[in-house]
N, C-alpha and C positions, 0 to 999 in steps of 0.2 A: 783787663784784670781789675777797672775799677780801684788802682792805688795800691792794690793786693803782690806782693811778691808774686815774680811767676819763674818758676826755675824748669832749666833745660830749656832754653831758646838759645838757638846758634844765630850768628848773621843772616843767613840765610831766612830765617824767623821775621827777620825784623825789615819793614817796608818804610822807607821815610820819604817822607814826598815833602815839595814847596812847592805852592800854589798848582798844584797837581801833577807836576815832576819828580818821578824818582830821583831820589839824592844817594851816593856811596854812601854807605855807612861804616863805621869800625867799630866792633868789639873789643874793648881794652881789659874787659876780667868777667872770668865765667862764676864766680866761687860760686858754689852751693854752703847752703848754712848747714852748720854740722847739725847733726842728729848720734847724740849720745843715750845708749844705752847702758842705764848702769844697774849693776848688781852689785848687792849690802850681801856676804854671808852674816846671816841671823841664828847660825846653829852657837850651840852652849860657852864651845871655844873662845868665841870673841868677844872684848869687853862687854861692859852690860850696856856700857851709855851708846852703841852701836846697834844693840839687840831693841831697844826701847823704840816704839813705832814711832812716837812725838818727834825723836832725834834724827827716825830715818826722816822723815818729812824735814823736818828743818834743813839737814843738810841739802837735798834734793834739790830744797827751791834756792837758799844761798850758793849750790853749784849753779843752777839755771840762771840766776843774777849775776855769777864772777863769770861766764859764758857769753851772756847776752849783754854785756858790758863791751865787748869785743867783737859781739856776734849778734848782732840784734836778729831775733828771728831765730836762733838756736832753740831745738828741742833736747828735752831729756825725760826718758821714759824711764821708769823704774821698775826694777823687778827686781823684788826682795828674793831671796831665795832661804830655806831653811837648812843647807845643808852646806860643806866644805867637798863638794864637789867642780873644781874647780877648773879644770881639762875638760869636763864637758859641759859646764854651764857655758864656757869663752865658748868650744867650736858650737854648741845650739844657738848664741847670740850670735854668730858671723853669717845663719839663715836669714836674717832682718834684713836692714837697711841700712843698719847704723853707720855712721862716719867712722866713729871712733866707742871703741866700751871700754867705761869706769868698773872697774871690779876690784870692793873694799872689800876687806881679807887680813886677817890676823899672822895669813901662813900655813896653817894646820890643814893640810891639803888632804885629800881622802881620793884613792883608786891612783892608778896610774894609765896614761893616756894611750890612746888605741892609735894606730896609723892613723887613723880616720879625722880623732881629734885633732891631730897634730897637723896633716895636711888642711883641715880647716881653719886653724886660728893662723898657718903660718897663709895662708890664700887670703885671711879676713882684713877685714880693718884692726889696727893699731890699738894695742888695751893699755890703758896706764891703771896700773895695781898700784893701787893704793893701801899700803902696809902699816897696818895699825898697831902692830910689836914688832919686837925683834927678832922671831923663829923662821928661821926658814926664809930669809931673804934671798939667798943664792938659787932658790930653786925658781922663786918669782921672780926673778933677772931672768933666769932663761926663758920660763914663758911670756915674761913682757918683751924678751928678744926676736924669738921666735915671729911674734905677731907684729913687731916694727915699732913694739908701744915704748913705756921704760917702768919702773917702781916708784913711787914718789913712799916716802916713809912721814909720815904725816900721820900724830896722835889726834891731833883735833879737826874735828870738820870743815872750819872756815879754813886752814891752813892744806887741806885736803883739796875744798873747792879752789884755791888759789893756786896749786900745782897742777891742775887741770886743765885751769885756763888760759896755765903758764905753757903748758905742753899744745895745745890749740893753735897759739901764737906762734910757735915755731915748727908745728908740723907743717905738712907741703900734701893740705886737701886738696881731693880729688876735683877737679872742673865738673858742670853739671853737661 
């Protein structure tokens, strides 16, 4: 690997020799680095300073620094989204890889969720919604319940990206 992370190696992977004797080896921790995907709703509902491209980018990479502060090697892919569709942006994001999906949201939720959606987000990885007013908290409890995530209520970004990397800390990721 050349110095390079290499994830998904078991023991069984790993060959150590001394002066050309295999030696036991033990694996003491498999983590994989998380891989968050996250989604901004960008539709009209939610504040401006959320909707404005500059601020998605800012917060994006100050998430990816309060992340990789704990998680060196943590990725976060962003996918803005124009809409308040929220039941099926989470189950389309649980098709990926991701560890865990950030999805900032005002609340103002649009459709209601098919079997489909719901057996996907509750089968996926862990969303922490991050709530950027007060409407409609109780409904984002249930589907950050649902999915194993929680609500972080957080008006400003930096205080955003730190309840994410607050919830990171204390989830129980998957082994690679």
């Amino acid at each position: 690997a050349q110095g390079a992370l290499v994830e998904g190696l078991t023991a069984a992977d790993v060959i150590l020799r001394e002066d050309g004797v295999e030696q036991p080896c033990l694996v003491l921790a498999n983590a994989s680095r998380p891989r968050l995907a996250l989604f901004v709703d960008q539709s009209l509902s939610m504040p401006p300073v959320w909707r404005d491209a500059g601020a998605l980018d800012a917060f994006a990479e100050g998430l990816t620094a309060a992340v990789q502060a704990d998680f060196p090697g943590a990725q976060v892919r962003v996918q803005a989204n124009n809409n308040s569709r929220l039941w099926a942006n989470l189950a389309a994001a649980t098709h990926g890889d991701p560890t865990i999906i950030v999805y900032v949201t005002d609340g103002d939720i649009d459709g209601q969720p098919t079997p489909a959606d719901e057996a996907a987000i509750s089968n996926g990885p862990p969303a922490v919604i991050v709530h950027v007013t007060e409407s409609r908290r109780a409904d984002l409890e249930a589907i950050a319940a649902l999915s194993g995530g929680t609500v972080a209520a957080e008006a400003t970004s930096e205080a955003a990206a730190d309840a994410v990397a607050g919830f990171l800390r204390e989830a129980e990721l998957p082994g690679y």
